[in-house]
C-alpha positions in Angstrom: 30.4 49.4 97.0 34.0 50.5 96.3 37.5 49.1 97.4 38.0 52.5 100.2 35.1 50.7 101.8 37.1 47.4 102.3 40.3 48.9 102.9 38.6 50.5 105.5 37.3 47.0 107.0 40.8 45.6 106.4 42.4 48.6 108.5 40.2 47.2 111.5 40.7 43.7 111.0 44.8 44.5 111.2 44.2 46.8 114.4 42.0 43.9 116.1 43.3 40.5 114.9 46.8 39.8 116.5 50.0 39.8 114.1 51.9 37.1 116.5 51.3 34.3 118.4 48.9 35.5 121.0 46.3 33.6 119.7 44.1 31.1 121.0 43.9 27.6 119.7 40.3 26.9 121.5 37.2 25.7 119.0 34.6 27.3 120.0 31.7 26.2 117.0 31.7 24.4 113.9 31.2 27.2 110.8 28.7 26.6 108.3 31.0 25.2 106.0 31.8 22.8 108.4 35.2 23.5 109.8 36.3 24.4 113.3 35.6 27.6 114.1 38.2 29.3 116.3 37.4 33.0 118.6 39.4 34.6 116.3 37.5 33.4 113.0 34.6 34.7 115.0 36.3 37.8 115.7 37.0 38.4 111.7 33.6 37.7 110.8 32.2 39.9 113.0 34.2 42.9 112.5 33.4 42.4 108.5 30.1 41.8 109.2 29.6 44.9 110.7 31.2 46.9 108.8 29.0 46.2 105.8 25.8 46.8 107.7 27.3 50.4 108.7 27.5 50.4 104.6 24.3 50.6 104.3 25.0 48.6 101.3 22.2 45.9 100.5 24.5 43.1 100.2 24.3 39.3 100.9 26.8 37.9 102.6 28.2 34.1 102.1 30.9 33.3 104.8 32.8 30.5 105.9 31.2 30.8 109.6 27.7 32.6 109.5 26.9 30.8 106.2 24.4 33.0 104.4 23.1 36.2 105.5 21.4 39.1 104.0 22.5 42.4 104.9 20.2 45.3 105.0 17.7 43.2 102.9 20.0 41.5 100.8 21.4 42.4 97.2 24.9 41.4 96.0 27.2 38.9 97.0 29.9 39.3 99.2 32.1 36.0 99.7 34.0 36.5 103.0 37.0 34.0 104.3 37.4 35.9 107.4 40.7 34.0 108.4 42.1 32.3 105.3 45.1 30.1 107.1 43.7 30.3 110.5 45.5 27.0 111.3 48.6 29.0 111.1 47.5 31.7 113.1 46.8 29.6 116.0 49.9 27.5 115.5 51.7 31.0 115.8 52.9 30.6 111.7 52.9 34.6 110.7 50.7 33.4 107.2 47.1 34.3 107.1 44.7 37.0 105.5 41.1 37.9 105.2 39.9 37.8 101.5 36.9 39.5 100.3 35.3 39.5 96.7 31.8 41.1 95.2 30.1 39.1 93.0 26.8 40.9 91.2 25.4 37.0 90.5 26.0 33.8 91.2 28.9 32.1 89.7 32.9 33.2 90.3 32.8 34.8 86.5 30.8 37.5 88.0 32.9 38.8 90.5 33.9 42.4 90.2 36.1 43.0 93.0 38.6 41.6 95.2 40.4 42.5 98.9 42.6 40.9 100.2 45.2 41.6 103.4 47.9 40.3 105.0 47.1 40.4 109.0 50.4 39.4 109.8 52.6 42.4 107.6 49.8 44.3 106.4 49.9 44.5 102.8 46.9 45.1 100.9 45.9 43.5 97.3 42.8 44.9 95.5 41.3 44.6 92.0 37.9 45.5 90.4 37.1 43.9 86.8 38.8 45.6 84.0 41.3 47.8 86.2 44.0 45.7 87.1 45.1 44.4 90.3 47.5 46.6 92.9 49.4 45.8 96.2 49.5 48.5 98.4 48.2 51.2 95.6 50.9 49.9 92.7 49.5 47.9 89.4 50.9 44.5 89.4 51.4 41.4 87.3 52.0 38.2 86.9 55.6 36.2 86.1 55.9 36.9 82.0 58.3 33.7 81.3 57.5 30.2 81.7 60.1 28.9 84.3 58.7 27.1 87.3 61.1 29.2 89.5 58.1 29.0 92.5 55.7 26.4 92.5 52.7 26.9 95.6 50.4 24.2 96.8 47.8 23.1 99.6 47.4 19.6 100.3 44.3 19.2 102.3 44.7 15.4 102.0 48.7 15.3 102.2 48.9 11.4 101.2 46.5 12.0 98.0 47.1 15.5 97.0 50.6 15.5 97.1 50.7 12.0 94.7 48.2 14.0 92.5 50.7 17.3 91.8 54.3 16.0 92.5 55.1 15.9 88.9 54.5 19.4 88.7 56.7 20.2 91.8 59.6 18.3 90.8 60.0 20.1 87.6 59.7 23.3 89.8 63.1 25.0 91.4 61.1 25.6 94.6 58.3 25.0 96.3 55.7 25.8 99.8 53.1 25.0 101.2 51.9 28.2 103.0 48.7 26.9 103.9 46.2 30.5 103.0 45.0 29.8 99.3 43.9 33.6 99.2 47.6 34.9 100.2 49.2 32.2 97.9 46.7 33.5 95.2 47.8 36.9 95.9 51.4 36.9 96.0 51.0 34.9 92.1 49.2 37.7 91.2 52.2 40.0 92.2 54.5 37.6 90.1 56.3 36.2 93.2 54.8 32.8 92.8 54.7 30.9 89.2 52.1 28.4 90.0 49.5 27.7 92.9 48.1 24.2 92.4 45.4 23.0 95.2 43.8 19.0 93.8 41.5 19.0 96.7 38.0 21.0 96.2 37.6 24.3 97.6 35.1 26.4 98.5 33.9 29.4 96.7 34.8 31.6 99.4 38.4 30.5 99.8 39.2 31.4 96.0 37.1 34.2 95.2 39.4 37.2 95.6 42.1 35.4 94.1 40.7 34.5 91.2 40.2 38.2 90.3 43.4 39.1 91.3 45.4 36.6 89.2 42.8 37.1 86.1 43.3 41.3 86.4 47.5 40.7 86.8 47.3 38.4 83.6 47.4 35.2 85.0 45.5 32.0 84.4 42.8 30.5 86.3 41.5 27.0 85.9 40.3 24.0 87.6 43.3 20.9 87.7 42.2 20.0 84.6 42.2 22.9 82.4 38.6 23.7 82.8 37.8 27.8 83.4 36.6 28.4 87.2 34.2 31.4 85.7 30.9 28.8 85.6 31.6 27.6 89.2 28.9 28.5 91.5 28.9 30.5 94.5 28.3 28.5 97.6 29.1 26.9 101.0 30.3 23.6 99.3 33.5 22.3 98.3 33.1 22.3 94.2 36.8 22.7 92.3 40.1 21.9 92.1 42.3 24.9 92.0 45.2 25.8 89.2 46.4 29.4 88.6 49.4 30.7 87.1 51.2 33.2 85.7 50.6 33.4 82.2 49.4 31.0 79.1 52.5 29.3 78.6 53.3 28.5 82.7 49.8 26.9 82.6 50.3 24.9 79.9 53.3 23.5 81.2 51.8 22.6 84.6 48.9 21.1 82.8 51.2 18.5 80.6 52.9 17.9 84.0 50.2 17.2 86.0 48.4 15.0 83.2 51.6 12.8 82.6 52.6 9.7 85.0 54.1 10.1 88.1 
């Protein structure tokens, strides 16, 4: 499988799934991760879906809404977040992506590459091991200095998570809560965000992209306690905490920060 073949998914996805506020707030399932499923989740999912099995790729899907599913018999992972920030979609907040990653084996170390796009502006972020990571076909990287100019977060559980990482955003010049992991992953990998901090556990799924597209910019990637995400495995379950950043020494600040009183 190469990256043309999910650009050319992600030029569907942004021809089908609406850029404003047109869309509907009605839960039609639960997903197999166990979140609300909303039509246009479905509508994602499908539209990826079928574009792999035109592949003709043997691939084995893992997606937040259809769970686990092999795809022309079955072969290599694909993790699928078919609407990362699909709460903001349907509020009619102009933040949410589709993130992709290929995995050949079963922990986050052995992704190989990574899609991710913007629905709502378009842009498109890609990497594949050991080449780098682009937006919109030019290399990018990560901030080089170590000043918290941008500090990201999500706070799944506002009243814990927010206690757990407001050391780290005071000492920060700014901060948002954008509420897609994959885009805030993305944009850090670009160097427009210095840190992305998420305490709560996250899915596989929700990370995967990222993770190579920070790691390929030069960032770092780790769980809230310093610990590499590389071993975690790849599942439907909520498994890790979530810090990435732009280099060595932005992580090790945010580390000290997060591991000293509030």
């Amino acid at each position: 499988m190469n990256i043309e073949l999910l650009r050319t998914i992600g030029k569907r996805l942004l021809k089908e799934i609406p850029a404003t506020g047109r869309i509907s707030n009605t839960i039609i399932s639960i997903g197999a991760s166990g979140d609300k499923t909303y039509q246009v989740d479905k509508t994602a999912e499908d539209i990826i879906l079928h574009g792999l099995e035109e592949s003709g790729y043997s691939l084995t899907a893992v997606s937040e809404e259809a769970g686990v599913k092999k795809i022309n018999g079955g072969g290599k992972k694909v993790l699928i977040d078919p609407l990362d920030g699909s709460r903001n979609a349907v509020s009619g907040i102009p933040f949410y992506c589709t993130s992709i990653a290929v995995a050949d084996g079963d922990t986050i170390g052995s992704i190989e590459k990574a899609y991710v796009v913007n629905l709502v502006n378009g842009d498109e972020f890609w990497a594949e091991k050991g080449k780098g990571a682009f937006l919109n076909g030019e290399k990018i990287k990560t901030q080089q200095d170590d000043i918290l100019y941008f500090s990201a977060y999500e706070a799944q559980v506002p009243g814990k998570d927010i206690r757990r990482i407001i050391s780290l955003l005071s000492a920060s010049r700014k901060t948002r809560c954008l509420g897609a992991t994959a885009l805030d992953l993305s944009y850090l990998a670009s160097g427009s965000i210095s840190v992305f901090a998420n305490p709560s556990p996250s899915r596989s799924f929700d990370f995967a992209g990222g993770w190579l597209l920070v790691k390929e910019a030069g960032g770092i990637f780790t769980d809230m306690d310093g610990n590499p995400a590389d071993a975690v495995g790849i599942g439907l379950k909520k498994s890790v905490s979530l810090l990435a950043s732009g280099n060595r020494k932005l992580h090790e600040k945010a580390l000290k920060l997060l591991s000293s009183p509030s």
